[in-house]
C-alpha positions in Angstrom: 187.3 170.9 106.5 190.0 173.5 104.8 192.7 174.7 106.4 192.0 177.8 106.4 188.4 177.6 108.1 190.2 176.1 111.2 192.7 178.8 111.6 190.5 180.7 113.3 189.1 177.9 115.7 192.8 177.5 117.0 193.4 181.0 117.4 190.3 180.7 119.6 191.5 178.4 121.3 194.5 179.6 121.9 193.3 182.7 123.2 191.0 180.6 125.4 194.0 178.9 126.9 195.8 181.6 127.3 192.9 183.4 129.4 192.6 180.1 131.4 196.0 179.8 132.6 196.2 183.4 133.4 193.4 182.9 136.0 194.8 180.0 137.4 198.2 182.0 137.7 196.4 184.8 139.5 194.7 182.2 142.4 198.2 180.6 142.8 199.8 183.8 143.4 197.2 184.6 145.8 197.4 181.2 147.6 201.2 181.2 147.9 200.6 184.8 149.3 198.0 183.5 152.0 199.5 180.2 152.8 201.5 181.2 155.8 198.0 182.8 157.5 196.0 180.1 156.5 194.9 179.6 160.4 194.4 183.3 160.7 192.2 183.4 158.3 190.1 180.7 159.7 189.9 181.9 163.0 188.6 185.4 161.1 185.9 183.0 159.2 184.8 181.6 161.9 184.6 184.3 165.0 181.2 185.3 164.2 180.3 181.3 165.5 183.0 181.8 168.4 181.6 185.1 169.6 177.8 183.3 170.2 179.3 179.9 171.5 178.5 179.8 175.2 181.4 180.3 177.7 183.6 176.4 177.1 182.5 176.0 174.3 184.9 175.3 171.2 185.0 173.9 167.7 186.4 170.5 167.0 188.1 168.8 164.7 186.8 165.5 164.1 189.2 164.2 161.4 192.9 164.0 162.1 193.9 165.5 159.3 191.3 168.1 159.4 193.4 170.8 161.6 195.7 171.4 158.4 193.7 170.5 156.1 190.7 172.8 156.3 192.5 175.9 156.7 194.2 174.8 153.7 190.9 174.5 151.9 189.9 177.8 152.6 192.6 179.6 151.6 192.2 178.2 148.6 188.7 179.4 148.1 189.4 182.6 149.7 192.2 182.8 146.9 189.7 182.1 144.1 186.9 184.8 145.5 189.7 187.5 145.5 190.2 186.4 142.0 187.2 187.2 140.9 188.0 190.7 139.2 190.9 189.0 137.4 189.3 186.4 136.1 186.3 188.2 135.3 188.5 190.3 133.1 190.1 187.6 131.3 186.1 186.5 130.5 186.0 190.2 129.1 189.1 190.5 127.1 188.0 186.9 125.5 184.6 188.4 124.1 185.7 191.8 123.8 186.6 191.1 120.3 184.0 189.5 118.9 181.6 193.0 120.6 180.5 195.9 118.6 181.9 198.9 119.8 178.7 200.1 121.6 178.8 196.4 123.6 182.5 196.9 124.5 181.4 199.8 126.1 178.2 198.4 128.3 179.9 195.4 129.6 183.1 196.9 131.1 180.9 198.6 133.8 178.8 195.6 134.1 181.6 193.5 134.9 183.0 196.0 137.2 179.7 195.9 139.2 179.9 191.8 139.4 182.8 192.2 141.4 181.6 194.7 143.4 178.1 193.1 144.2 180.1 189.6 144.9 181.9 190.9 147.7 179.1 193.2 149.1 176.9 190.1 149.4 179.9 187.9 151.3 179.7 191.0 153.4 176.4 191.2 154.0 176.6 187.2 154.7 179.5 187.6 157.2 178.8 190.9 159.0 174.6 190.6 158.8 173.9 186.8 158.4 176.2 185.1 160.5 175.9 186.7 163.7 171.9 186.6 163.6 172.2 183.1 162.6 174.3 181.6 164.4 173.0 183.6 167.9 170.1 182.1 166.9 171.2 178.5 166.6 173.0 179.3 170.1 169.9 180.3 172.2 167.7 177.5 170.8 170.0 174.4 171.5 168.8 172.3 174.0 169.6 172.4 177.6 172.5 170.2 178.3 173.4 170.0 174.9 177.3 171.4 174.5 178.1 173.5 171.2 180.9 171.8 169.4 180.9 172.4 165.4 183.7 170.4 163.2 185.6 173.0 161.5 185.4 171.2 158.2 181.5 171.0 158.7 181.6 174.7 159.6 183.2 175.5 156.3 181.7 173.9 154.1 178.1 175.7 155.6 179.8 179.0 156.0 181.3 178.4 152.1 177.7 177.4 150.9 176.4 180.8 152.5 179.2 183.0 151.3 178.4 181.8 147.4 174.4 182.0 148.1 174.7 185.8 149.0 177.7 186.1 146.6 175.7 185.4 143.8 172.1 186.7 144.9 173.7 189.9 144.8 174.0 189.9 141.4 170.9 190.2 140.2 171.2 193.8 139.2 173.4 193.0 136.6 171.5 189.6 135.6 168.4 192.4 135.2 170.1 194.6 132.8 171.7 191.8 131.1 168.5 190.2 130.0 167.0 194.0 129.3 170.2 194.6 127.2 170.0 191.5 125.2 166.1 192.2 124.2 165.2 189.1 126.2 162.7 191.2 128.1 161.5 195.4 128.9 162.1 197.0 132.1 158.3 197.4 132.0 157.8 193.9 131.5 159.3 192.9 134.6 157.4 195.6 136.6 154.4 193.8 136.4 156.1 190.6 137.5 156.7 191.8 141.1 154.4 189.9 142.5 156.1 186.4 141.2 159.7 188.1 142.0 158.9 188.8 145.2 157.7 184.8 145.8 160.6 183.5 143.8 163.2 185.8 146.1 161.7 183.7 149.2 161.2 180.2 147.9 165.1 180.8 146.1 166.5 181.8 149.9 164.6 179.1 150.8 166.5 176.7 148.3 170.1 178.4 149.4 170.2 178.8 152.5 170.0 176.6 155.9 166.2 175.5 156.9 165.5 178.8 159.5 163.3 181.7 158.5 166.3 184.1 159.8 168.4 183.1 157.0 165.7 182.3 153.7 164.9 186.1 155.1 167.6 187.6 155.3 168.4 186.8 151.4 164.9 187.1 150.4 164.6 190.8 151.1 167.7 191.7 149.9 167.4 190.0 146.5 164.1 191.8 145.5 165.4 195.3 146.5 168.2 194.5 144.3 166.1 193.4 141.5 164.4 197.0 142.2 167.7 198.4 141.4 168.5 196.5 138.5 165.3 197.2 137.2 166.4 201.0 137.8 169.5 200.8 135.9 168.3 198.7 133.0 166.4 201.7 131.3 169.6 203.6 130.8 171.2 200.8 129.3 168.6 200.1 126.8 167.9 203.8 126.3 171.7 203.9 125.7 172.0 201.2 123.8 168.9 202.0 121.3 171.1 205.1 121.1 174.1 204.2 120.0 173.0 201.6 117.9 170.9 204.4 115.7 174.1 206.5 116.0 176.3 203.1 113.9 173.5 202.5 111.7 173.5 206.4 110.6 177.2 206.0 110.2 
């Protein structure tokens, strides 16, 4: 291989590097930030459980090292989720360059709206979900049977939650993506409700706990927002047939 055909390979990768260590900069920062209320904000994760535990009731920790640990472990997390827009825009200003100008213009609001729909589906998880779950789990223990969750069990099923919602709620921009790209027509998908609409319930089915409160409550919300991405994916091919007659006359 000549020299000069791998110049452009390291730049690349140098660039790549470069983008890589700036998100891993941006979750440390945030972690050192959060460290000192790393028990705060577990108490926070976890007071939609506490508020339907039945009077004595109290989490555990069955693992000695699991009182500092797991708070530990979530600060961490929470540090990569409120990462997300950084990192997202280190993803961005690695393709950016290699986009035609039209692209460059599409994606910015695209990747504005992952962010946005991330955190709106944790919310949705947290403020929706959770306390309809977990009231639910509450009234239908058996009698005699006393409430006591590990907090390191509770995480990790809270965590799993958080990034099932986090990521359903994306579908909007997963819809105008694969409009954008030609992979598919706005129209096409309308007469695919029918296998959407199954697919949203045997997905909440796959990515959240086994109770019909839960698959449900990520079902619904998944096909509305593929009815909105569906929405928003004919102005972006309309745009984008557009512009792209507008370069080609230029």
């Amino acid at each position: 291989m000549a020299v000069e055909d791998t110049q452009p390979l390291i730049s690349h990768l140098i660039e790549l590097r470069k983008r890589l260590l700036n998100c891993i900069i941006a979750v440390v920062a945030i972690f050192l930030c959060l460290a000192y209320f790393s028990n705060d904000i577990y108490q926070l994760v976890s007071a939609p459980l506490m508020r339907q535990m039945p009077a004595g009731a109290s989490m555990i920790a069955t693992d000695v090292a699991s009182p500092f640990f797991t708070p530990v472990k979530l600060t961490m997390i929470v540090s990569v989720f409120l990462s997300v827009p950084v990192i997202l825009y280190q993803v961005w200003a690695f393709v950016a360059p290699a986009l035609y100008r039209h692209e460059r213009k599409l994606v910015m609001p695209l990747l504005f709206s992952s962010s946005f729909l991330f955190y709106i589906g944790m919310a949705f998880a947290y403020f929706i979900v959770f306390p309809l779950a977990f009231g639910f789990f509450a009234k239908t223990a058996p009698q005699g049977v006393l409430i006591a969750t590990d907090i390191n069990n509770y995480l990790d099923f809270v965590m799993a939650l958080f990034m099932a919602f986090g990521i359903s709620f994306e579908v909007p921009v997963a819809i105008v993506l694969i409009c954008w790209t030609g992979l598919t027509t706005p129209e096409d998908l309308k007469k695919k409700r029918p296998y959407i609409l199954v697919g949203a319930f045997v997905v909440g089915m796959l990515l959240t706990p086994p109770d019909v409160f839960s698959q449900t409550l990520l079902a619904i919300p998944m096909y509305a927002l593929f009815e909105v991405g569906i929405f928003f994916s004919r102005f972006y091919v309309g745009k984008r047939r557009h512009e792209e007659e507008q370069e080609d006359t230029e």
